[in-house]
C-alpha positions as CSV (number, residue, x, y, z in Angstrom):
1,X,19.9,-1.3,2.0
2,X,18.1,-3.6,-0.3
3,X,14.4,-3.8,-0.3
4,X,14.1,-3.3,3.4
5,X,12.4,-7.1,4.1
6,X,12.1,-5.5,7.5
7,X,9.8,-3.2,6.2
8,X,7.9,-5.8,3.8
9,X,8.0,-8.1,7.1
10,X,6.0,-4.9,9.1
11,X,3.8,-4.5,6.3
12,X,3.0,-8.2,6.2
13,X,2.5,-8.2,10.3
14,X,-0.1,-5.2,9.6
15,X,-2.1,-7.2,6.9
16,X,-2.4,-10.0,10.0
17,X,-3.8,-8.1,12.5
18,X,-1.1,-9.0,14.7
19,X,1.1,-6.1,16.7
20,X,4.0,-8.2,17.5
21,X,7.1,-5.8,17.5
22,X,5.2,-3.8,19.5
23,X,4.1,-6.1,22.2
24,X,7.4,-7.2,22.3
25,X,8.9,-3.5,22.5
26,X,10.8,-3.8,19.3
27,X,9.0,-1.6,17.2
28,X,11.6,0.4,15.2
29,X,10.9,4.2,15.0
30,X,9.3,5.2,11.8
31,X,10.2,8.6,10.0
32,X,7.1,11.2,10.6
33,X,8.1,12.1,6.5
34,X,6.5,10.6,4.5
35,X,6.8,10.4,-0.1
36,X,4.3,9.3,-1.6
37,X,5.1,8.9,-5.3
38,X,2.6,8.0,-7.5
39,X,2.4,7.9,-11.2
40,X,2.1,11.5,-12.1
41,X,2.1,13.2,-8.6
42,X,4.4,12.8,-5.2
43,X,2.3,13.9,-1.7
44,X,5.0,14.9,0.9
45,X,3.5,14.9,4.5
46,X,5.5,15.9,7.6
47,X,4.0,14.8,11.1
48,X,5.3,16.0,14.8
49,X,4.4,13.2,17.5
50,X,2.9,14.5,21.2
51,X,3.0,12.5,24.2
52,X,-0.7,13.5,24.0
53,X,-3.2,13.2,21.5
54,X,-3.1,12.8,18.1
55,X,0.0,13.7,15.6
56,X,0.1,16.9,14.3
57,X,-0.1,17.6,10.6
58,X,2.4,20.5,10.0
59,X,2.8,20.3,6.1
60,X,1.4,18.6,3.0
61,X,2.0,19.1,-0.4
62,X,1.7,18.0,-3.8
63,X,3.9,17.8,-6.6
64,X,4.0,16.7,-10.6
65,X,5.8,13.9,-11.0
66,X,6.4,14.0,-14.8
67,X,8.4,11.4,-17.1
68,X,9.6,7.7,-16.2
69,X,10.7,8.6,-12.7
70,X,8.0,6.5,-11.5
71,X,7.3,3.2,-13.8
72,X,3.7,2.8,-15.0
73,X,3.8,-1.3,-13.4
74,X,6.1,-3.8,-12.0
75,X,6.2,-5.2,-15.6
76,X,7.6,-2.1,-17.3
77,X,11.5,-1.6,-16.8
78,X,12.8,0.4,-14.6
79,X,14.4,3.2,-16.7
80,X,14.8,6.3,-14.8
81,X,18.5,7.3,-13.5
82,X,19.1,8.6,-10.0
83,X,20.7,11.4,-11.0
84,X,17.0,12.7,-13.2
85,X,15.2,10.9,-10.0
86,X,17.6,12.9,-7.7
87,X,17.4,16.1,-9.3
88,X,12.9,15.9,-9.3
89,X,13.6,14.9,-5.3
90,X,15.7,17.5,-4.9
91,X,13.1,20.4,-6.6
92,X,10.7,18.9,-4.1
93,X,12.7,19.4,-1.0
94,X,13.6,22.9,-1.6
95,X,10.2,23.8,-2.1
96,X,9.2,22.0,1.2
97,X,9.5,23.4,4.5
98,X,12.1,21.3,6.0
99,X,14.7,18.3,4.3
100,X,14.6,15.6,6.7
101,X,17.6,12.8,7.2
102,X,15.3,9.8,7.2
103,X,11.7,9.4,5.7
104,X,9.6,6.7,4.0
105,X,8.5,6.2,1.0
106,X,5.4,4.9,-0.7
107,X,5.7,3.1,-3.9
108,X,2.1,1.8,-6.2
109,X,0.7,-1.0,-5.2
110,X,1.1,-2.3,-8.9
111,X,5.5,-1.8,-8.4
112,X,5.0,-4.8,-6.2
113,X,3.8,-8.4,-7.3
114,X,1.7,-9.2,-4.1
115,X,0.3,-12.8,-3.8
116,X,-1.6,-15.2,-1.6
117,X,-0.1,-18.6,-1.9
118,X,-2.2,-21.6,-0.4
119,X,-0.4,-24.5,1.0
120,X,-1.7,-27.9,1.2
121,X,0.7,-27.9,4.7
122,X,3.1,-26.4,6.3
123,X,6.8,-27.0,5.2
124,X,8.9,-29.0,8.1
125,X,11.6,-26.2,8.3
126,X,11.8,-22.3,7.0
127,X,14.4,-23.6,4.6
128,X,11.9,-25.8,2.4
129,X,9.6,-22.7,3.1
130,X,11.9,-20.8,0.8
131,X,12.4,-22.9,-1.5
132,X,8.7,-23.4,-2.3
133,X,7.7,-20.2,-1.9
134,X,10.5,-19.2,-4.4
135,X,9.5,-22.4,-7.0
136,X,6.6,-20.5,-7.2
137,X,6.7,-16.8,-7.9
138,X,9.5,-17.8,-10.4
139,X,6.3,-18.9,-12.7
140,X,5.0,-15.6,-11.5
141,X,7.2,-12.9,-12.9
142,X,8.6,-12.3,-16.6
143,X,12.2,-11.5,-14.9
144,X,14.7,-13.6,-12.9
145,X,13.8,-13.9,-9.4
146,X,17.3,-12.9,-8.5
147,X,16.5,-9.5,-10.0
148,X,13.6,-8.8,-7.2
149,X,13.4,-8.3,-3.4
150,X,11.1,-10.8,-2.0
151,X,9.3,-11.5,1.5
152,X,6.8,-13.4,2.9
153,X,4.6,-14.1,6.0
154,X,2.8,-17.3,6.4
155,X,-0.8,-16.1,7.5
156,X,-3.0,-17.2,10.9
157,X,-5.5,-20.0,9.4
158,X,-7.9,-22.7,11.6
159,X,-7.2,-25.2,8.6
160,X,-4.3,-27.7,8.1
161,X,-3.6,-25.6,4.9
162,X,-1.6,-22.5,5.4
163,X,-1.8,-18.8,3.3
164,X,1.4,-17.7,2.3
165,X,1.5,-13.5,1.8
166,X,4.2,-13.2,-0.7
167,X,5.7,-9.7,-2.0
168,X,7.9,-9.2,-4.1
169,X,9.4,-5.5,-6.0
170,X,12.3,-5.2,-8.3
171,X,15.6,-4.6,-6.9
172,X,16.8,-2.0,-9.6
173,X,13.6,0.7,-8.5
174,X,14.6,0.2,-5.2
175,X,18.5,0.6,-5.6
176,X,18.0,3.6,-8.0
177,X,15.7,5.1,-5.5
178,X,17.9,5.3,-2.4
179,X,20.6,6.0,-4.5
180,X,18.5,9.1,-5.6
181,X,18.3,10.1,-1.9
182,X,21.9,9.5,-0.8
183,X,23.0,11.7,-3.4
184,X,20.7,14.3,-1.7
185,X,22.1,13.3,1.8
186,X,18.8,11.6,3.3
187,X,18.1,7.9,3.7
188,X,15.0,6.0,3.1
189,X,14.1,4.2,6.4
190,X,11.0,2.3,5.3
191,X,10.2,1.5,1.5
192,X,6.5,0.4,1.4
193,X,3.2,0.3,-1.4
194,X,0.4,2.2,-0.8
195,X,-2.6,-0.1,0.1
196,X,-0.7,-1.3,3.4
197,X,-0.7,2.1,4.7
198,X,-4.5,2.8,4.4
199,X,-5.1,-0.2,5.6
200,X,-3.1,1.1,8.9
201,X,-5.5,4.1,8.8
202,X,-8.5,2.2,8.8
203,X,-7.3,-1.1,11.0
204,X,-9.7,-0.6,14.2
205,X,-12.8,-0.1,11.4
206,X,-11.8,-3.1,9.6
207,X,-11.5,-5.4,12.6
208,X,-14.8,-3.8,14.1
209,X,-16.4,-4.4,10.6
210,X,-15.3,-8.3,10.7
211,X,-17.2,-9.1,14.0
212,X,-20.3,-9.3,11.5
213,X,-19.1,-9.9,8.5
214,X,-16.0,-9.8,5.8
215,X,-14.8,-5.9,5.6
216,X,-12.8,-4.8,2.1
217,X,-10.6,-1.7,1.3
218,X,-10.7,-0.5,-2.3
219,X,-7.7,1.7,-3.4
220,X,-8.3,3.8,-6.5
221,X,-5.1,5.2,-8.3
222,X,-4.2,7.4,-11.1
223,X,-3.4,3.9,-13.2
224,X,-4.4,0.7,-10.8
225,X,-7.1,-0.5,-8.3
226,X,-6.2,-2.6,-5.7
227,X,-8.8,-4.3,-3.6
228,X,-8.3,-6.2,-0.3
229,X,-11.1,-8.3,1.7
230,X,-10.6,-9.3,5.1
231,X,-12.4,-12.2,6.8
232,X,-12.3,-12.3,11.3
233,X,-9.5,-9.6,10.6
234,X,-7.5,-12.1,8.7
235,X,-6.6,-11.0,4.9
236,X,-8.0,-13.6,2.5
237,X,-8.3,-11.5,-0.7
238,X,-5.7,-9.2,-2.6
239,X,-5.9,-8.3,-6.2
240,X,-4.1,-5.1,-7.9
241,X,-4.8,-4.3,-11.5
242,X,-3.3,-1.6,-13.6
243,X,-5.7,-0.2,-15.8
244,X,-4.3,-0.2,-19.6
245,X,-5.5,3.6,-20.2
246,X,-3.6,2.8,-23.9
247,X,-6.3,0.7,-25.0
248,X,-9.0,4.1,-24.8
249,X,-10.9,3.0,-21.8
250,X,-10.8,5.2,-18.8
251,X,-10.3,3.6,-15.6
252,X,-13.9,5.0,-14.0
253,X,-15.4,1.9,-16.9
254,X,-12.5,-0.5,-16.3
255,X,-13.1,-0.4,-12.2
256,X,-17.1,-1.0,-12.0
257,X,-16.0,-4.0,-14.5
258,X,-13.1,-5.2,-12.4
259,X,-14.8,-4.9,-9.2
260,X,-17.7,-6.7,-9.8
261,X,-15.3,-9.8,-11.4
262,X,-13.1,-9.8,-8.4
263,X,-16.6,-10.2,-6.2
264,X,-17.5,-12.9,-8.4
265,X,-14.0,-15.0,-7.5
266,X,-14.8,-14.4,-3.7
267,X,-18.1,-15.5,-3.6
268,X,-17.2,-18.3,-5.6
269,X,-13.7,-19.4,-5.0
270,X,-13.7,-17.9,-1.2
271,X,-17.2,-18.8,-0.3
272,X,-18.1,-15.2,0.6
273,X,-21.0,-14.0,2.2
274,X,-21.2,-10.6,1.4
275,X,-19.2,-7.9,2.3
276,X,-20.4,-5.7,5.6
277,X,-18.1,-2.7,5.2
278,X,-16.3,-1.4,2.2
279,X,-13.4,1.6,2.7
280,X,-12.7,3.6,-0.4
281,X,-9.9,5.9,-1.0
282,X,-10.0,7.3,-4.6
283,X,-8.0,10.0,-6.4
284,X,-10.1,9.3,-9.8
285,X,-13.5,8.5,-9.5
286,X,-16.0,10.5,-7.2
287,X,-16.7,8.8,-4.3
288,X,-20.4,8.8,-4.7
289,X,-20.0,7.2,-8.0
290,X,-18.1,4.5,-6.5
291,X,-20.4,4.3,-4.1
292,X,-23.3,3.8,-6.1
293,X,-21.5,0.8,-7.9
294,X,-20.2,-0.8,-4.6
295,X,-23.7,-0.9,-3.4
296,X,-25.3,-2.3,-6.5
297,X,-22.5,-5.0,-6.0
298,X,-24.0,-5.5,-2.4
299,X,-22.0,-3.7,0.0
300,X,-24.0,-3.2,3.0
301,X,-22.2,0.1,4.2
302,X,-19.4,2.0,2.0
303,X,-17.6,4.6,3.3
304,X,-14.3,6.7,2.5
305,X,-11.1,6.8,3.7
306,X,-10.7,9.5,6.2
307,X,-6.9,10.6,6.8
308,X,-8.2,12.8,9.3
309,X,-9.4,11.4,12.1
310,X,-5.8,10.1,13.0
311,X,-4.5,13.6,13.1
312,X,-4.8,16.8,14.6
313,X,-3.8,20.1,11.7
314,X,-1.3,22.7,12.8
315,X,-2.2,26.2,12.5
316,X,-2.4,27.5,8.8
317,X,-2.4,23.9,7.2
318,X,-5.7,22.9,5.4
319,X,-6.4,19.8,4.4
320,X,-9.9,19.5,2.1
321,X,-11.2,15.7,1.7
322,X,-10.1,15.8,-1.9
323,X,-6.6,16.6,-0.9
324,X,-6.3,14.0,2.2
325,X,-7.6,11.4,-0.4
326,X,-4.2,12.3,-1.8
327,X,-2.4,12.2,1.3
328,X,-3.7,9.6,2.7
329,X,-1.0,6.8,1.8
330,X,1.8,9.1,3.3
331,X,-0.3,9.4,6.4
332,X,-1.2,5.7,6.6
333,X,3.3,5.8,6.3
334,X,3.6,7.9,9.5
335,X,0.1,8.3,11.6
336,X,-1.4,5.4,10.7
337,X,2.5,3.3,12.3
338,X,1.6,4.6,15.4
């Protein structure tokens, strides 16, 4: 399976608000597994659905993720072998409670070249769609298009112009990764990046937030930010940046700076109003920090990401708010789908 575009095409459905595989009944089943490998660390969460109530949490964990397995952005070559990526996978699954035969996995945001494209109009036919929306992200990336897995979704606007949401991953990570698990006798049935899936935890606060005003979601990494602003529950605003950690800034410096540049481009370029409602998830900075920053910036209300309250915890699993900031992603992957 190459880059599942099914699952980029569910991921792009969620960042539009609209539900249509499951109005329709078509809603594929999603693995309640879910790896989330990040640059230094991999969350494994494992859910059990009930016909009432909420999922139930019956393991998390977190392991090191040392070396190239994961690369440090979508710029950086992919490197690893399956067999080395195989062989950490494999250390992980022994250790865990259970090896399932389908799960998903959550790559950075910064693996994945994710970009709004604004159309004068519409293309006549999905064909010249392609072709345009191809044209260009081949000025976008330092690598042959061929080389990547690429989808989009063209967004919900009142306007004759139209937003393209256009996302793109190299096709080596993803080929070396589910080779990596084949060899370990699973499958990956959904590859997705990590903002996505905390947007699915947080949809109903987001599209509450937007009947006031435009709501954001700020992810903090290990080595990126990602920051998404949604206007009437429509996404009009997605920037990722890797923070260059080589050049002897910390990324708690590089993010107040960042932040308060990509709020400059929406109030001018986007005509934005403010923003009503900020959700944080961070696994660097204290939240309190960020919140402090967010508000000087003119939030009206910041608040964190809260795994949570989507699931219920089986007996003898704990689950602190520093570690669901952690396992939120993988959550987002399973809970968050439901």
């Amino acid at each position: 399976m190459e880059l599942s575009l099914g699952s980029l095409s569910d991921l792009l459905e969620r960042f539009r608000g609209q539900e249509l595989e499951k109005t329709l009944g078509l809603r594929p089943p999603f693995p309640l597994v879910a790896l989330d490998l990040d640059r230094g660390e991999a969350n494994l969460v494992r859910l059990k659905s009930r016909r009432r109530g909420l999922p139930l949490l019956e393991e998390h964990r977190t392991f090191p993720l040392p070396g190239d397995e994961v690369p440090a952005s979508i710029f950086q070559p992919v490197t690893a072998n399956p067999e080395k990526i195989g062989e950490r996978l494999g250390q992980i699954f022994d250790s865990a409670a259970a090896r399932p035969a389908r799960m998903s996995i959550v790559l950075p945001d910064n693996l994945a070249k994710v970009t709004l494209l604004t159309l004068p109009e519409k293309p006549a036919s999905a064909k010249q769609m392609d072709e345009l929306v191809k044209a260009k992200m081949r000025r976008a990336v330092p690598f042959r298009l061929e080389e990547a897995s690429l989808s989009y979704q063209v967004l919900t606007g009142d306007k004759r112009d139209v937003t393209v949401l256009v996302v793109l991953v190299r096709k080596a990570l993803i080929e070396r990764l589910e080779q990596a698990f084949e060899g370990l006798g699973m499958r990956a049935g959904l590859i997705d990046i990590c903002t996505p899936n905390l947007v699915n935890l947080c949809r109903s606060r987001i599209d509450e937030a937007c009947g006031t005003a435009d709501a954001a979601l700020l992810n903090c990494a290990r080595n990126y930010f990602s920051l998404v602003i949604f206007r009437e529950g429509r996404l009009i605003f997605f920037r990722c940046k890797t923070f260059g950690l080589e050049e002897g800034e910390g990324p708690n410096g590089m993010l107040a700076r960042e932040v308060a540049n990509s709020f400059a481009y929406y109030r001018e370029k986007l005509r934005g109003k403010g923003v009503g409602a900020m959700f944080v998830r961070s696994v660097t900075t204290p939240f309190d920090e960020i919140r402090e920053k967010l508000v000087a910036l003119g939030c009206e209300r910041v608040e964190p990401v809260d795994p949570r309250s989507a699931i219920d915890l089986a007996e003898g699993v704990r689950l602190d708010a520093n570690a669901a900031q952690h396992a939120a992603a993988a959550i987002g992957a399973t809970a968050g789908r439901a």
